[in-house]
Each structure stands twice: as structure tokens, then as C-alpha cells.
N, C-alpha and C positions, 0 to 999 in steps of 0.2 A: 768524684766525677759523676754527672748526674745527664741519665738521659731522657730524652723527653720521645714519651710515645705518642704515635698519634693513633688515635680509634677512631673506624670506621662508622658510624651509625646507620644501620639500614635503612633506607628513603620507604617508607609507608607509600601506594598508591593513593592519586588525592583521593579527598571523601566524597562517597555517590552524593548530587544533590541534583533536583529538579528543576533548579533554576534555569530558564532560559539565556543565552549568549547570545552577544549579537552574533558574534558566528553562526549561530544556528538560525536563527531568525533569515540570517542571509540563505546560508546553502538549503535550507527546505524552499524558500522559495524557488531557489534556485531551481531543483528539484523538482517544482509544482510547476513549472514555465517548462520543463522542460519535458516531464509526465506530459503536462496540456498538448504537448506538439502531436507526442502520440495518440492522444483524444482526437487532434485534428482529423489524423491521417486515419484512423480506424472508424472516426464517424461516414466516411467514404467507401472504405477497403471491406467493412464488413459485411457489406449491401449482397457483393456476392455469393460468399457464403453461406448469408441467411438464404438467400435463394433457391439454394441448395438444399439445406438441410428441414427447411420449413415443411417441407411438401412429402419428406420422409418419414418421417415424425412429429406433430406440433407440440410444439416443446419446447426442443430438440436444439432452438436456436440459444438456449441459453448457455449454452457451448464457446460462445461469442462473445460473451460479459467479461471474461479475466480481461480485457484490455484496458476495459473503462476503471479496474478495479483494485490496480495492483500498487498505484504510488501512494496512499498512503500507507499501506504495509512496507514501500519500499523506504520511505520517507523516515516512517516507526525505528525501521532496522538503522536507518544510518545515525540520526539524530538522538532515540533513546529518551528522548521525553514525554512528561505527558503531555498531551494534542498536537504530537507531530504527525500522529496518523491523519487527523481530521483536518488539519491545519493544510499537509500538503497535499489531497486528497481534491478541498477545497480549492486552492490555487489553484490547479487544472482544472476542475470542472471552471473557473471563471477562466479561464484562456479559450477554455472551448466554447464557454457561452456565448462571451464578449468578442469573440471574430463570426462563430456563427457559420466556418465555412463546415459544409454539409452537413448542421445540426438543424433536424427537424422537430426539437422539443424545444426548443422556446428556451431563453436568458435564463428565466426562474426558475423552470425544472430539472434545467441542467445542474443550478446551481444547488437547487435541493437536492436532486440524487447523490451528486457528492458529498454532499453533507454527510445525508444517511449512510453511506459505503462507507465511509471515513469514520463515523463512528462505530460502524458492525467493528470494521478492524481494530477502534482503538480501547473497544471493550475487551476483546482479546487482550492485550498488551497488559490491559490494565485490572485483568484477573490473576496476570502473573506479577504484578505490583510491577511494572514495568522491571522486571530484574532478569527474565527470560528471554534470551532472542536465537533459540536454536530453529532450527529449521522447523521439528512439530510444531511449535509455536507459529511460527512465521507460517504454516499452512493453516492452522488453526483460526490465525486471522484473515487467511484470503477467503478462510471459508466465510465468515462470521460479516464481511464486506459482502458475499454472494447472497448471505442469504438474508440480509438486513435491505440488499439493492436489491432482493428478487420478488422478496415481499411486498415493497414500495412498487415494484414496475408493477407485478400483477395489481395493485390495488389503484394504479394509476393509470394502466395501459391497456392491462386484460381483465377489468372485470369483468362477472360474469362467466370467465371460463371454465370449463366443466374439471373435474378432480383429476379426469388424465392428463389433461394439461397443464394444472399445478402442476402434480408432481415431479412430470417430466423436466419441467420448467427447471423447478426449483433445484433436483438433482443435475439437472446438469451446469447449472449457475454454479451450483459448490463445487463442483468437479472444474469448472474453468476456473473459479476464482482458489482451489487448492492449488491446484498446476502455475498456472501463472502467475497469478497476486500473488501466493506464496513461494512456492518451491523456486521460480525464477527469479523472483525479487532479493529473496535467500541467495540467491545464485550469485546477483547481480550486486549486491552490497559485499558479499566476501570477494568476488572479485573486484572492485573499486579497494576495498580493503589492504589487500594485496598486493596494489599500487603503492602504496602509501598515500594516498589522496586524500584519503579519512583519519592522519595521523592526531590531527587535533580533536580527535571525537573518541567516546569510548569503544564503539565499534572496531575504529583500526587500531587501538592500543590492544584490545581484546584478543585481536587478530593475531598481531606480534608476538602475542605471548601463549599463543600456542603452537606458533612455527618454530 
């Protein structure tokens, strides 16, 4: 009498690879269209508060920057490749170029700031060989978007300003783009995560397997 076993073979996770998906191709954009909205609505909404805190400290407004500054860190986090940071970063700064509503820097410098911000972040990512997406990390790169788009503003907006106004500037660009671009984006990708929305991505697999 002969019986036949059957053995399990354990399933290996697939192999990390860099390669681009059209899935990914889709949802960063998706993602940059949908960041850009936010660009819309803050190139208006911010008017106030700089208002505000201009006349307290000048500076002070760089407090203001995490809005324009967090989808490609958000984009990095969900997608996981290299130039998702810049790629989706990019998309929105062209949704807020190309509508234009209450953007007073012009098509081309919109589209250059994004650039710049998208690559502070996606240098971060990619000092960690893109293999890191904890939350240090993920403020490491809001800062690194803050202070690649803080350096670019002062050299394009406030030349000439005198060293207390750097610094103030620049410190508090890193402090909005830590908070925001990173810690919330962090936020906001493990919650999506959590959904399961992100199951086809390494992010939501990531996710699963430490609940």
C-alpha cells in the first residue's frame, strides 16, 4: 500500500524590482491630479495666513510650504520606486500651473518648483536605496523637499534678504515640510494602506504583514 504525500512549499515574497507598472504609472498620477487639487485650493487659502504671520516674524511664512510639498513624499510612500517622488510631485505642480487658478508664479516656475521639491524628497528615498519607508525617513524627506524648495524660493523670490530672514525662512520650511510632507503623508499612506486600496503595491502588502 503506497501513499502519496503532498508537501507544502513555502511561497517566497516576489523579488524587489524597480521596474515601473502601468499600475503605477496610473495611480501616481492619479495621485499628482489629485495632490494638484490641493495646490489649487492652498494657492488661495494660504494668502491668509501669510498675512498673518508675515508682519510677526519675516520668515515665518515658511510655515506655509508643507502644502505645496508633501505629494511627492506622499507618492514615494505609496508607489516605492525610483521617481515616484519627483514624478508625482511634478504632476501637480502641472495641474496647478496649467489651470492657473490663484497661481501668481507663472506656468514655468510652478513647474520648476516642483521639480526641485520632488527631487529634495526623492534624494531622501534614494540615500535609503529606496528600501526604507518608515516614518524618520518619510520626514527626512519632507524636510529635504523644504529645504531644496526653500533654497530655490529664496534664490528666486527673496533675493537679497538679509541672514535673519534666511534662516527663519529656511527653519521653518523644514518644520512644515517635517509635519506635513512627511509625518502626515506617513499618516496618510498607512491609512490608505489599511484600506486595502494599496494591496497591489508593496506598501499595502507591507502593511498586512505587520497587522
Amino acid at each position: 500500500m503506497s501513499a502519496s504525500t503532498s508537501t507544502s512549499v513555502p511561497t517566497s515574497p516576489p523579488p524587489r524590482t524597480h521596474r515601473w507598472r502601468v499600475v503605477d504609472i496610473v495611480v501616481a498620477s492619479v495621485l499628482g491630479v489629485a495632490c494638484g487639487l490641493v495646490f489649487l485650493l492652498w494657492n488661495v487659502a494660504y494668502r491668509g495666513p501669510s498675512a498673518f504671520l508675515e508682519p510677526l516674524l519675516p520668515g515665518l511664512q515658511g510655515l506655509l510650504d508643507g502644502p505645496w510639498l508633501f505629494a511627492g513624499v506622499l507618492g514615494a510612500l505609496i508607489i516605492r520606486k525610483p521617481g515616484a517622488a519627483v514624478y508625482t510631485e511634478l504632476v501637480a505642480a502641472a495641474v496647478s500651473a496649467l489651470t492657473l487658478v490663484g497661481n501668481t508664479w507663472g506656468a514655468f516656475l510652478t513647474l520648476e518648483a516642483g521639480l526641485v521639491q520632488g527631487l529634495g524628497a526623492e534624494l531622501i528615498f534614494l540615500a535609503f536605496f529606496y528600501r526604507r519607508w518608515s516614518l524618520p525617513v518619510a520626514v527626512l524627506a519632507g524636510i529635504g523637499a523644504a529645504l531644496l524648495g526653500g533654497v530655490n524660493n529664496l534664490l528666486l523670490w527673496y533675493a537679497g534678504a538679509d541672514i535673519t530672514f534666511v534662516v527663519v525662512y529656511l527653519i521653518s520650511t523644514m518644520i512644515s515640510g517635517a509635519v506635513i510632507a512627511g509625518a502626515l503623508s506617513w499618516a496618510i499612506a498607512r491609512g490608505l494602506a489599511a484600506t486595502g486600496a494599496l494591496d497591489r503595491f508593496a506598501s499595502g502588502r507591507a502593511h498586512r504583514t505587520r497587522v
